[in-house]
C-alpha positions, 0 to 999 in steps of 0.5 A: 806380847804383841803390845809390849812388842810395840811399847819397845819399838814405839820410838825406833818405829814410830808408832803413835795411836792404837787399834782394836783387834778381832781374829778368828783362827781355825785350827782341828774343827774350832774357831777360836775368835779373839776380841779385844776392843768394840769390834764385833763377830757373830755367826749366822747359821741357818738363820740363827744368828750367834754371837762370837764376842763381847764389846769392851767399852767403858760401861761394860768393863766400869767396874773393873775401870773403877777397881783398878782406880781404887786399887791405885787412886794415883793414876786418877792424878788427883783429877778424877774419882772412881765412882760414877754417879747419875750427873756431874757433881755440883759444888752447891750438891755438897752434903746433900745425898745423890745415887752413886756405884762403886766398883763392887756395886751392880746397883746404885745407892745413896751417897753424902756428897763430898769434896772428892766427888766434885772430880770428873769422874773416871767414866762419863757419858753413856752408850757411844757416848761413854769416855774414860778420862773423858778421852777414848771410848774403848777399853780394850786394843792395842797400842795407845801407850803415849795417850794422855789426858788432854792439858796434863800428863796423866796416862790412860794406858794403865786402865787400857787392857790387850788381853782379848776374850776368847770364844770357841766354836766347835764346828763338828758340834753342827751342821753347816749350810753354803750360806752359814757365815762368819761375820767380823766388822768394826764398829763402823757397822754395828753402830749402824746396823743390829746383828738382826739388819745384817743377817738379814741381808746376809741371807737375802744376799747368798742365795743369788751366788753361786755355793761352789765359788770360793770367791763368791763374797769378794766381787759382790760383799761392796754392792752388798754391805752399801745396800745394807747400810742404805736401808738404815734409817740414819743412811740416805744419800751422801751417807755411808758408803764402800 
């Protein structure tokens, strides 16, 4: 409802682009995170860390990208092809065999190259890397519904979902310790950090605060997630910072 709310008051409104979105709601001894989108939560319990959510990124989500553009190839606006294929397609590769996936396919297999694969393909690039259309490297959010192709007038909206998975945590399941968190972040930090380098920090961070402070993460969480981000490899001085 949420994103044909802003589809219908775009103009009145003026809402151009769009968001991922990651919720969590506690309700009868549950948490139940929602995620729609490349953030990511996980759950750090008494060490163990436990995921919450899935990342929605074109080369998660590519064979339901690539059944919905062979379902209805006129949203490809006769500039791409669904299928993916190793590298780009070169003209002198035609009637040669070269590995492809389609929508139905896990693995890869032989193709003879055609006139029709000589189209961008639908998905390119790989890892962080990876567009749809060559534009946006994420699947799932909100919003978008004016985002085109770059040149041309072909829309991106249609093989963008906003349904969010959802996963639910049964809290009475468990015991739970002063130190045990939730922890949601945008993309931002996880393409920086592994779950394994922020729980670690997480745990080293706790102890030094005082359990029965229900404020105890808001002073101190800038200093914490910058000392974090420092210690990346990628990170030195001038990089990230809170």
């Amino acid at each position: 409802m949420t994103d044909l709310q802003i589809e219908r008051e775009r103009s009145s409104y003026n809402i151009s682009g769009g968001c991922t979105a990651l919720i969590v709601i506690c309700l009868l001894g549950k948490l139940y995170v929602a995620n729609a989108g490349d953030s990511r939560a996980i759950i750090v319990r008494n060490g163990e860390i436990i995921p919450m959510s899935s990342e929605f990124t074109p080369e998660t989500e590519r064979q339901r990208l690539q059944y919905l553009a062979f379902m209805q190839p006129h949203l490809l606006g006769n500039e791409f092809t669904h299928l993916e294929f190793p590298r780009r397609v070169q003209r002198k590769e035609l009637g040669k065999k070269m590995l492809y996936r389609d929508f139905n396919m896990t693995g890869w297999a032989y193709k003879t190259i055609e006139d029709e694969d000589l189209k961008f393909p639908l998905i390119y690039g790989e890892g962080k890397k990876a567009r749809v259309m060559a534009t946006i490297g994420v699947t799932r959010g909100l919003g978008d519904h004016d985002l085109k192709v770059h040149d041309s007038n072909i829309y991106i909206k249609p093989f963008l979902s906003s349904a969010p998975e959802v996963r639910i945590y049964d809290l009475s399941k468990y015991d739970h310790g002063a130190d045990d968190v939730l922890i949601l972040a945008t993309d931002g930090l996880w393409d920086v950090l592994s779950n394994e380098e922020v729980a670690e920090a997480i745990t080293q961070f706790l102890p030094n605060c005082d359990p029965d402070d229900p404020h105890r993460f808001v002073p101190h969480w800038p200093h914490m997630a910058n000392s974090c981000l420092l210690k990346n490899k990628n990170c030195g001085h001038g990089g990230w910072h809170l």
